[in-house]
N, C-alpha and C positions, 0 to 999 in steps of 0.2 A: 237383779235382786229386787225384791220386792223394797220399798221405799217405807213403808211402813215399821220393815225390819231396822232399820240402819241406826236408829236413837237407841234401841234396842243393844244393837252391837256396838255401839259408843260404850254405852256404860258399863257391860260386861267387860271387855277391853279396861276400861278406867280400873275397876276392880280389881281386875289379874296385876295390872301396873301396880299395886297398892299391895297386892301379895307376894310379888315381886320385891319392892322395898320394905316391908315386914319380915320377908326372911334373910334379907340383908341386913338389916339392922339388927335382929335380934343376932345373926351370923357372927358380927360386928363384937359383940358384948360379950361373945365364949372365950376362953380359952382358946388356942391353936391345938390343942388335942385334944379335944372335947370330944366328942363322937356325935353331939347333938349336930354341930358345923355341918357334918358331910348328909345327917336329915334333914337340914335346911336346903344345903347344895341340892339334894333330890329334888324337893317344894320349888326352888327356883327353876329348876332342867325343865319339870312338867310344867310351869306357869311359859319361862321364854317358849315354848313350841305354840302355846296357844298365839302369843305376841308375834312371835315366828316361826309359822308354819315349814318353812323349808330345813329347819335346824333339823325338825323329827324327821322329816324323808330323808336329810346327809346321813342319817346315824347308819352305819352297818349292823345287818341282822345278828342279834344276838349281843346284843352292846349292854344290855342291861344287865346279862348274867353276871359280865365282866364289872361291875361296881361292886360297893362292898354291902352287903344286906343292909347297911342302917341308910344309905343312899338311896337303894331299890325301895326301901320299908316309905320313906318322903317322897320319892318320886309317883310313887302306885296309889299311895294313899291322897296327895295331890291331884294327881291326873283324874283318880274317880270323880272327886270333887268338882272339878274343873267340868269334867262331863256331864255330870246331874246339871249345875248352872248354864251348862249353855243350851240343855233339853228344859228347862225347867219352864215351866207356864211365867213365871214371873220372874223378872230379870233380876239377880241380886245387883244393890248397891257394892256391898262389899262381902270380900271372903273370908273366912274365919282361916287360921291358921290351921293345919292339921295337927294332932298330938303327936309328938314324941315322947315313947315308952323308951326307957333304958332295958335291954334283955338283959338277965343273967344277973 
């Protein structure tokens, strides 16, 4: 690994942790039937895989179908996110939360 990168990959790392405990926290403050909760729960699923890689290689193909769209809608719309910042020329401090829309 190039050494140059590694302060680099601290802080990104630092960041995902911090979106990590954002979607915890705000998780924390719903209701238990909320529907916002289980778009969180997606935001955290794609934040821990960056934090730990081996989570996303255990899942069995096809695992996503089987969540419930407002999970899939946090997890995809996180993961993109997640991917821009680690191609990105400049390393974000921190990540902005993704939106949750209510459908319907």
């Amino acid at each position: 690994m190039n050494m140059s990168l590694k302060p680099q990959r601290v802080i990104l790392l630092e960041a995902v942790r911090g979106l990590v405990a954002e979607a915890r926290s705000a998780r924390a403050q719903l209701p238990a039937v909320a529907a916002e909760r289980r778009f969180l729960l997606g935001v955290e699923a794609a934040a821990m895989e960056v934090l730990h890689p081996e989570l996303g290689a255990a899942r069995r193909e096809g695992w996503l179908d089987l969540e419930p769209p407002v999970f899939r809608d946090g997890y995809l719309q996180a993961g993109s996110m997640l991917a821009a910042a680690m191609t990105a020329p400049e390393t974000p401090f921190r990540l902005l939360m993704p939106t949750y829309e209510e459908v319907g």
